[in-house]
N, CA, C and O atoms as CSV, one atom per row, in Angstrom:
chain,resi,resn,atom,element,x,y,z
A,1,UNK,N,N,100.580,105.054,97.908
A,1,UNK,CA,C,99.958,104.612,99.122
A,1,UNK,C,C,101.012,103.934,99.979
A,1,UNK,O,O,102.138,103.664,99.563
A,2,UNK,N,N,100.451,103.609,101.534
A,2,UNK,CA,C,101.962,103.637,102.480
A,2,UNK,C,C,100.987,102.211,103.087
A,2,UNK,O,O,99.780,102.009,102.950
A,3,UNK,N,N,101.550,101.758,103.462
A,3,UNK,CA,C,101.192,100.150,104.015
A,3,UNK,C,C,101.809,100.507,105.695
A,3,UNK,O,O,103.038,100.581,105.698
A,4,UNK,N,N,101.254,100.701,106.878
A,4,UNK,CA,C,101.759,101.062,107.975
A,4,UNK,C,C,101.357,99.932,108.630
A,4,UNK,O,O,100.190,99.539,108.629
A,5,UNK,N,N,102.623,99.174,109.413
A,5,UNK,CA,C,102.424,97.990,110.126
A,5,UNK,C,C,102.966,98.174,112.048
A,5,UNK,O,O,104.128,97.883,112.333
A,6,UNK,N,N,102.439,98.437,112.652
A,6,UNK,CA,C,102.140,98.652,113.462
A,6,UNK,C,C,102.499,97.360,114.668
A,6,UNK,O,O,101.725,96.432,114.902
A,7,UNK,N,N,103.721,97.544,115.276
A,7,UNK,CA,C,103.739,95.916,116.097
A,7,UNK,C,C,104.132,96.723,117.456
A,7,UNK,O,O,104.767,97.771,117.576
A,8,UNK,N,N,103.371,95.640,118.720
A,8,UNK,CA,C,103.685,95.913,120.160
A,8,UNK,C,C,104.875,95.410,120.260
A,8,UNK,O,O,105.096,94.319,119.736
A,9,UNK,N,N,105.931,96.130,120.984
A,9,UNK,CA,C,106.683,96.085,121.705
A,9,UNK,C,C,106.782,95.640,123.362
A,9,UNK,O,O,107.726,95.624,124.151
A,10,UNK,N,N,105.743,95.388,123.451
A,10,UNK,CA,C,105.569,95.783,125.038
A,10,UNK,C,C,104.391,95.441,125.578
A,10,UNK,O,O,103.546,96.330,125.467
A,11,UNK,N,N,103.968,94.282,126.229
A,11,UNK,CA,C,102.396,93.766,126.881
A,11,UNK,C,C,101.303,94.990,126.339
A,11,UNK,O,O,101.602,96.106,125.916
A,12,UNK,N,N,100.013,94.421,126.493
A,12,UNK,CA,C,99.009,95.104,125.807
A,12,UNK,C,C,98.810,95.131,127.297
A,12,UNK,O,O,97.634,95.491,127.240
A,13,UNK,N,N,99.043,95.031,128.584
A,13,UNK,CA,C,98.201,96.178,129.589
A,13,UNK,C,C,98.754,96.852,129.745
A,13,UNK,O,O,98.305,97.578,130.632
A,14,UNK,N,N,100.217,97.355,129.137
A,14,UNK,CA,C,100.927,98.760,128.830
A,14,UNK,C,C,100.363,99.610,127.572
A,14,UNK,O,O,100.383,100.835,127.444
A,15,UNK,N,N,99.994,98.906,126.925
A,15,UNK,CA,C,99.356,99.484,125.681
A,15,UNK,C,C,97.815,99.973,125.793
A,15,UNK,O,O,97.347,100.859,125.078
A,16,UNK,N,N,97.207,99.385,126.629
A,16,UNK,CA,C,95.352,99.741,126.577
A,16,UNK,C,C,95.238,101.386,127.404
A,16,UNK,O,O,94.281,102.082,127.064
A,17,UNK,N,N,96.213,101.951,128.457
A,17,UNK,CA,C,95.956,102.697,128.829
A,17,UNK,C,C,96.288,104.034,127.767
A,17,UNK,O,O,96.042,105.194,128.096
A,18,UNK,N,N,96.793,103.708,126.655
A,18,UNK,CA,C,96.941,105.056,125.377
A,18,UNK,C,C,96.445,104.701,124.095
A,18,UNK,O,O,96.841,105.121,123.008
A,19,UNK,N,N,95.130,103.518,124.436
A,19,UNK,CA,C,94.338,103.511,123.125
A,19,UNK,C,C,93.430,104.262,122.939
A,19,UNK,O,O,92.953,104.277,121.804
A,20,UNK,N,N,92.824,105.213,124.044
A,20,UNK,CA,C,92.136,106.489,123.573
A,20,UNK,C,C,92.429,107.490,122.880
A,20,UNK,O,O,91.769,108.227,122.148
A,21,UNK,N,N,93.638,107.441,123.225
A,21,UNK,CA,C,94.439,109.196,122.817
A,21,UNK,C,C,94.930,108.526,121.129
A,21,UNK,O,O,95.003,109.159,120.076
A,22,UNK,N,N,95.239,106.876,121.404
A,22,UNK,CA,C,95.562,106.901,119.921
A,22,UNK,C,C,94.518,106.865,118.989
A,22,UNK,O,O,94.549,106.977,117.763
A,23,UNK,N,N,93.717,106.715,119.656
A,23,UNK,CA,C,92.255,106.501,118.176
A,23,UNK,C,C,92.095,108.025,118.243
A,23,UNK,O,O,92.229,108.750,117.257
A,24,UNK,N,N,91.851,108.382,119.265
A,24,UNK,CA,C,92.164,110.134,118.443
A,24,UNK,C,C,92.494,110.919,117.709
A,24,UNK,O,O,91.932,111.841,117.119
A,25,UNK,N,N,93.952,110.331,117.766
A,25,UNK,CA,C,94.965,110.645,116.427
A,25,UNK,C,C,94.696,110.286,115.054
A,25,UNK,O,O,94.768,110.852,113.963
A,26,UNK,N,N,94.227,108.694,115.663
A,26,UNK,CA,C,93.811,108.322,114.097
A,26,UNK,C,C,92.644,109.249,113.502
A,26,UNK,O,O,92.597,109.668,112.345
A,27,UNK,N,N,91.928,109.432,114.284
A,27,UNK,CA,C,90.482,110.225,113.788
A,27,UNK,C,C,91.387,110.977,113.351
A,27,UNK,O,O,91.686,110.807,112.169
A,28,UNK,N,N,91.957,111.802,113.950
A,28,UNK,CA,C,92.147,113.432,113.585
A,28,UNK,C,C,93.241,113.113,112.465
A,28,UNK,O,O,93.273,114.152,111.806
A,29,UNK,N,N,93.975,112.390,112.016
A,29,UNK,CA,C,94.706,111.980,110.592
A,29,UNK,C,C,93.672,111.279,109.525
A,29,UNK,O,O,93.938,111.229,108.324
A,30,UNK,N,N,92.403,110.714,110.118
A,30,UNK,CA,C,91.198,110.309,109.028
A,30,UNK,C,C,91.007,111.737,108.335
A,30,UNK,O,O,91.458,111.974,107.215
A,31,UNK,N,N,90.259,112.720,109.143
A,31,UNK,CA,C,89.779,114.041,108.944
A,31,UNK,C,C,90.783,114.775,107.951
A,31,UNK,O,O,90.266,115.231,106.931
A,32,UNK,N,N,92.092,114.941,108.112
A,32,UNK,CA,C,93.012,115.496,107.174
A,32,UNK,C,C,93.223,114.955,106.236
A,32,UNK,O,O,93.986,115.573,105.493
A,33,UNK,N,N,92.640,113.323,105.614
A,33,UNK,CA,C,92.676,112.630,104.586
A,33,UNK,C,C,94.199,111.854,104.758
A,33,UNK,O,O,94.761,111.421,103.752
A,34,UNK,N,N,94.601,111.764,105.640
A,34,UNK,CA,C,95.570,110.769,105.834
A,34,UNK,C,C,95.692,109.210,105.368
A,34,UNK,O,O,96.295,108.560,104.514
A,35,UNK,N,N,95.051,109.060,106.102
A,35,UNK,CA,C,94.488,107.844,106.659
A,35,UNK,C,C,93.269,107.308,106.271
A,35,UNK,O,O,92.337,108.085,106.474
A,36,UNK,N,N,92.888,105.998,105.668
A,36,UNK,CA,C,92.417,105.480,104.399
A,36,UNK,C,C,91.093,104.492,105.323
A,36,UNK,O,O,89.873,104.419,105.472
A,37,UNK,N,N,92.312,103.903,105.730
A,37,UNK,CA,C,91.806,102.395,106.236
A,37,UNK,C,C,92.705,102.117,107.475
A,37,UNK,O,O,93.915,102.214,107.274
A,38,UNK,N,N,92.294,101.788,108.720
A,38,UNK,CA,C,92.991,100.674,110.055
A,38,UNK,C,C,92.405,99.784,110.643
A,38,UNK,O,O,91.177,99.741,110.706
A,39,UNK,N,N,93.303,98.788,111.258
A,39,UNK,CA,C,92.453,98.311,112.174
A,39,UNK,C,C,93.692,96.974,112.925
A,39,UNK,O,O,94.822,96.516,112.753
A,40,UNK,N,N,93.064,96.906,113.382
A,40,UNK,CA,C,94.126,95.503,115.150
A,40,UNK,C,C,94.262,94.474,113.852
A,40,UNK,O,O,93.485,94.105,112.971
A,41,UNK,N,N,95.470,94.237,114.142
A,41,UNK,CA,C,95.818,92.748,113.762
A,41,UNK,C,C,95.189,91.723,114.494
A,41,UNK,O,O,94.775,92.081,115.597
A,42,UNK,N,N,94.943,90.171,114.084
A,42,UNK,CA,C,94.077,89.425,114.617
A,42,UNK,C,C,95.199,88.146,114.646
A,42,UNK,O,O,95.135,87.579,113.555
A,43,UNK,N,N,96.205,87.503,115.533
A,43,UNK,CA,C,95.966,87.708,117.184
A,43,UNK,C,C,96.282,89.645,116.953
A,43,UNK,O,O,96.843,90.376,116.137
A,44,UNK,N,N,95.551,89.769,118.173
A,44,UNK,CA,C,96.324,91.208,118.461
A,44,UNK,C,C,97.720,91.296,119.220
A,44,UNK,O,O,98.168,91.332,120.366
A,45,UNK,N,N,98.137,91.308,117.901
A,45,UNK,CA,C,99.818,92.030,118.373
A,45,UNK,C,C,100.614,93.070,118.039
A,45,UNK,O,O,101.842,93.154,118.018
A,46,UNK,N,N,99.123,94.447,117.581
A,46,UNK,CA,C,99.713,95.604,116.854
A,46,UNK,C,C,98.439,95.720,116.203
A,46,UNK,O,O,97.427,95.097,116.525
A,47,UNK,N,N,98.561,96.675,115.130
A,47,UNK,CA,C,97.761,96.821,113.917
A,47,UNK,C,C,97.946,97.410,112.535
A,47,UNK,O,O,99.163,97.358,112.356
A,48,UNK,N,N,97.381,97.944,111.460
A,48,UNK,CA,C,97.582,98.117,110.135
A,48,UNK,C,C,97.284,99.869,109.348
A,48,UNK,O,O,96.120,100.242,109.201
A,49,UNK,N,N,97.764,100.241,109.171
A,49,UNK,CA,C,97.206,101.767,108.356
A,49,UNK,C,C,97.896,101.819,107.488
A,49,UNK,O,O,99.110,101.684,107.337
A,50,UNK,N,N,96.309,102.227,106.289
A,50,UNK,CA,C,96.710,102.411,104.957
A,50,UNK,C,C,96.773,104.153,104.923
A,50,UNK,O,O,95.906,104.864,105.432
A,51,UNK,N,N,97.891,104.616,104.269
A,51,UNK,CA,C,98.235,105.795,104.394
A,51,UNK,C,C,98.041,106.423,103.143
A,51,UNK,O,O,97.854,105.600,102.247
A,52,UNK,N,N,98.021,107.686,102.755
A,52,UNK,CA,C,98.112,108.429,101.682
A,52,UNK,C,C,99.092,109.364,101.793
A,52,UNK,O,O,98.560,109.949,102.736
A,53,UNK,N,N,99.861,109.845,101.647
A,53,UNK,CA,C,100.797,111.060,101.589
A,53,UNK,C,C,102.015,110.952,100.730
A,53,UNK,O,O,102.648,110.073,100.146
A,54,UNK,N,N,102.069,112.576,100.965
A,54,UNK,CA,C,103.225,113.189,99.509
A,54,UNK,C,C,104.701,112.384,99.501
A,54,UNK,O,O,105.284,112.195,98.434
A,55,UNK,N,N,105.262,111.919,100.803
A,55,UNK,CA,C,106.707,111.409,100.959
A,55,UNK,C,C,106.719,110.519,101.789
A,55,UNK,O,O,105.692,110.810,102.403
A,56,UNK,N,N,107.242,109.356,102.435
A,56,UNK,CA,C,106.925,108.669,103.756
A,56,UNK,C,C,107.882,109.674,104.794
A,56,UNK,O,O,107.936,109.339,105.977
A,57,UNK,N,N,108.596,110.839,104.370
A,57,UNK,CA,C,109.381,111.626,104.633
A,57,UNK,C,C,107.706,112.376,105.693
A,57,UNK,O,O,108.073,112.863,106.763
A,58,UNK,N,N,106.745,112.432,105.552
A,58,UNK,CA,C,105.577,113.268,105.630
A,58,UNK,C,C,105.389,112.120,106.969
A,58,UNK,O,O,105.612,112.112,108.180
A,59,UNK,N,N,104.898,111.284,106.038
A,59,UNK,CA,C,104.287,110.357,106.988
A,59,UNK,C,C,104.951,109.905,108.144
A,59,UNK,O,O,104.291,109.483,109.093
A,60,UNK,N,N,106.215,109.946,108.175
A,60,UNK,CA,C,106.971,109.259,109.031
A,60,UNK,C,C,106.792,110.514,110.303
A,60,UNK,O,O,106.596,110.071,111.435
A,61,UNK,N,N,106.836,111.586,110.187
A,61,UNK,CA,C,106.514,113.287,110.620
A,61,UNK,C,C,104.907,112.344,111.704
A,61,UNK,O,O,104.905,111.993,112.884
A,62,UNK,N,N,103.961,112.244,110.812
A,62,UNK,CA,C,102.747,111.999,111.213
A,62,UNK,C,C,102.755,110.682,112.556
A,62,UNK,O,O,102.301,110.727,113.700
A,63,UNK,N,N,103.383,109.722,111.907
A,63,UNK,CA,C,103.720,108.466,112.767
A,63,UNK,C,C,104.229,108.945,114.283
A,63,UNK,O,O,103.550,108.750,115.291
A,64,UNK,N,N,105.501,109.589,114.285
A,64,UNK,CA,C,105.737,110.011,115.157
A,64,UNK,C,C,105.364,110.494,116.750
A,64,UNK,O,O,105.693,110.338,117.926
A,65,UNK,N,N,104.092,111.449,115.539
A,65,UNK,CA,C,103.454,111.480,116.984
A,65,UNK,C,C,102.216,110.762,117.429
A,65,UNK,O,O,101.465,111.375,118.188
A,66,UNK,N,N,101.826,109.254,116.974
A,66,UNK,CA,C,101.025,108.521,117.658
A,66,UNK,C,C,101.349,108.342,118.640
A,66,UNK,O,O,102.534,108.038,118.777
A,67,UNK,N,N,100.570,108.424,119.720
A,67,UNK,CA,C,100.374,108.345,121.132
A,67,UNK,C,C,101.465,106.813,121.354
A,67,UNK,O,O,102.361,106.942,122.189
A,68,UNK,N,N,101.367,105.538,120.668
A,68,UNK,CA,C,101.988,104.730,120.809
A,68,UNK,C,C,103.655,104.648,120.919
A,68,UNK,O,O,104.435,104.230,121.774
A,69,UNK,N,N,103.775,105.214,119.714
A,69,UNK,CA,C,105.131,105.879,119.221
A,69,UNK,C,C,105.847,106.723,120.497
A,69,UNK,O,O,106.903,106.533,121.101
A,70,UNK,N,N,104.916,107.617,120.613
A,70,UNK,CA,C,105.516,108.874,121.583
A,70,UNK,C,C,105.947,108.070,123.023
A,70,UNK,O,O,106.994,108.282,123.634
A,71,UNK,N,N,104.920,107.124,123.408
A,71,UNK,CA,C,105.297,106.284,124.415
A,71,UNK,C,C,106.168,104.745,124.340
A,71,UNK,O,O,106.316,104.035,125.335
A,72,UNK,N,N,106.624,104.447,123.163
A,72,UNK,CA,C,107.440,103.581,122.934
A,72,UNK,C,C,106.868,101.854,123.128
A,72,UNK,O,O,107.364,100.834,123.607
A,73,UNK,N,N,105.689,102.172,122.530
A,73,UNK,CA,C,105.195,101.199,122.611
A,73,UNK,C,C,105.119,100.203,121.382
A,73,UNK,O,O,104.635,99.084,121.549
A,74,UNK,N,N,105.520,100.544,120.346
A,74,UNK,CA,C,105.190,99.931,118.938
A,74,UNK,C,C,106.270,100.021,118.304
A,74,UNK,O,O,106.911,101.007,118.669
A,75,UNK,N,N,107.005,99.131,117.115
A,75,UNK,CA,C,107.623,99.254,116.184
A,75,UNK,C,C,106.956,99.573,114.855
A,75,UNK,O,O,106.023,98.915,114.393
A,76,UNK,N,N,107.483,100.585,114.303
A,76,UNK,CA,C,106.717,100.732,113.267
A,76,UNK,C,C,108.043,100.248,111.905
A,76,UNK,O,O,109.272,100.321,111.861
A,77,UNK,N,N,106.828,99.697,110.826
A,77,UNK,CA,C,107.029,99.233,109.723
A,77,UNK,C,C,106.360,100.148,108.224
A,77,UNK,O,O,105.234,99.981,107.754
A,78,UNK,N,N,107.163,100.875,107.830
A,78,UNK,CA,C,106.769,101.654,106.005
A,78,UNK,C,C,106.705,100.818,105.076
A,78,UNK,O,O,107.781,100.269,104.837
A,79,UNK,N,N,105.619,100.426,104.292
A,79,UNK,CA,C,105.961,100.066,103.497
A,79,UNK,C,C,105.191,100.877,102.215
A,79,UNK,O,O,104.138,101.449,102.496
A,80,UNK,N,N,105.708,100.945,100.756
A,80,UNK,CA,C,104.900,101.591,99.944
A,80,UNK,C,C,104.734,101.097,98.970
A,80,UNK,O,O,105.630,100.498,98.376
A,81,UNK,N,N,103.502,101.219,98.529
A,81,UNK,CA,C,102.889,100.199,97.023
A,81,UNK,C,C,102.566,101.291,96.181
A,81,UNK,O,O,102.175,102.420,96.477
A,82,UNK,N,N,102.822,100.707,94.951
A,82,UNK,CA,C,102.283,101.523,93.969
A,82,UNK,C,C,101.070,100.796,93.357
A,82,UNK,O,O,101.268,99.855,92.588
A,83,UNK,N,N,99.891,101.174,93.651
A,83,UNK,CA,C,98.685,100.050,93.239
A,83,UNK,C,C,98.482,100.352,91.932
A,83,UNK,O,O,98.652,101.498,91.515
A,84,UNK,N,N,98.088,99.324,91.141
A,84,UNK,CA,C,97.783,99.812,89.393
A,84,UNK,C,C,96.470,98.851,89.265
A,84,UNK,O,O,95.824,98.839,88.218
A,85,UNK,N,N,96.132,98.093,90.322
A,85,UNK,CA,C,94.641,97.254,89.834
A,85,UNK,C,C,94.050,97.395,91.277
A,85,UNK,O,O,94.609,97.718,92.326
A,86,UNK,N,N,92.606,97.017,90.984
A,86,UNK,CA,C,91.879,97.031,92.339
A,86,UNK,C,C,90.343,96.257,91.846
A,86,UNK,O,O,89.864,96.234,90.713
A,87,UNK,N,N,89.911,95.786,92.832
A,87,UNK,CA,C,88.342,95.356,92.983
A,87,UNK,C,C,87.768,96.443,92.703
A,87,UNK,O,O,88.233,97.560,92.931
A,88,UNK,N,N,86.491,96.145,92.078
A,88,UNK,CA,C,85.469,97.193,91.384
A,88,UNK,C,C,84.926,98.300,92.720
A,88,UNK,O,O,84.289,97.703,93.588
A,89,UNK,N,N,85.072,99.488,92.908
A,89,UNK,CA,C,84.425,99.961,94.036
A,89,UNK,C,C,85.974,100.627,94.774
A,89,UNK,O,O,85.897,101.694,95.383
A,90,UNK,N,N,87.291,99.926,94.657
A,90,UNK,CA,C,88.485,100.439,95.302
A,90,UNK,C,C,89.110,101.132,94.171
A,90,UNK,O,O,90.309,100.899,94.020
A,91,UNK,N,N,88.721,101.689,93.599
A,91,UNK,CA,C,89.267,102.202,92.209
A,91,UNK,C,C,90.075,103.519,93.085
A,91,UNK,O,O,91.306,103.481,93.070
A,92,UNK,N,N,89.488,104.518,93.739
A,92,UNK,CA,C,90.222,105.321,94.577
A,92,UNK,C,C,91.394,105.330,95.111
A,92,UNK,O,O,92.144,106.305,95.158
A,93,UNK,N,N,91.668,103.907,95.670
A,93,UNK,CA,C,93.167,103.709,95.948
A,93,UNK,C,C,94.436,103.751,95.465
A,93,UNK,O,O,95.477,104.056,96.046
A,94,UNK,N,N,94.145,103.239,93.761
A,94,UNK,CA,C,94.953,103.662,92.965
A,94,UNK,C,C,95.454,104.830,92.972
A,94,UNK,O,O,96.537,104.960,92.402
A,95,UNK,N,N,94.899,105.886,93.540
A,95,UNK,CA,C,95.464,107.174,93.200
A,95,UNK,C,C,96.402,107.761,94.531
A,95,UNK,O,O,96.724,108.859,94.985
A,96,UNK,N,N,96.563,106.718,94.762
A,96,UNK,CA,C,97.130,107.386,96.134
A,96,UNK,C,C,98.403,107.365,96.427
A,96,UNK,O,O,98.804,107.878,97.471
């Protein structure tokens, strides 16, 4: 599993006009099983995705083309865990 940390670069009224197209993306990387879990950091200064994929070599491919990314709005952060325990009910994650 990939720990994706997500930080603005750049005022959020540069950022609100490509949060449609990016939740898009996210949908459409939910749908392919990408993408686990996201959501805004709280202050909002970016946000979080839990990833699944074969290489961050893959993922990094995927990142790329977030709408954010493509417009240079975010720094992105990889990180990867190897989970071996979980709360009763997240047992799934482990496998990822």
């Amino acid at each position: 599993m990939f720990i994706v940390d997500l930080t603005y670069i750049v005022d959020l009224e540069l950022v609100e006009p490509h949060m449609q197209a990016h939740m898009a993306w996210l949908e459409q990387n939910y749908q392919q099983g990408v993408f686990l879990a996201s959501g805004r950091k709280n202050p909002r200064s970016g946000g979080v995705i839990l990833a699944s994929c074969e290489d961050q070599r893959q993922l990094q491919k995927i990142l790329q083309q977030d709408p954010f990314a493509v417009n240079k709005l975010v720094r992105t952060n990889i990180t990867e865990v190897l989970l071996n325990k979980s709360a009763i009910g997240l047992e799934p994650l482990i496998n990822c």
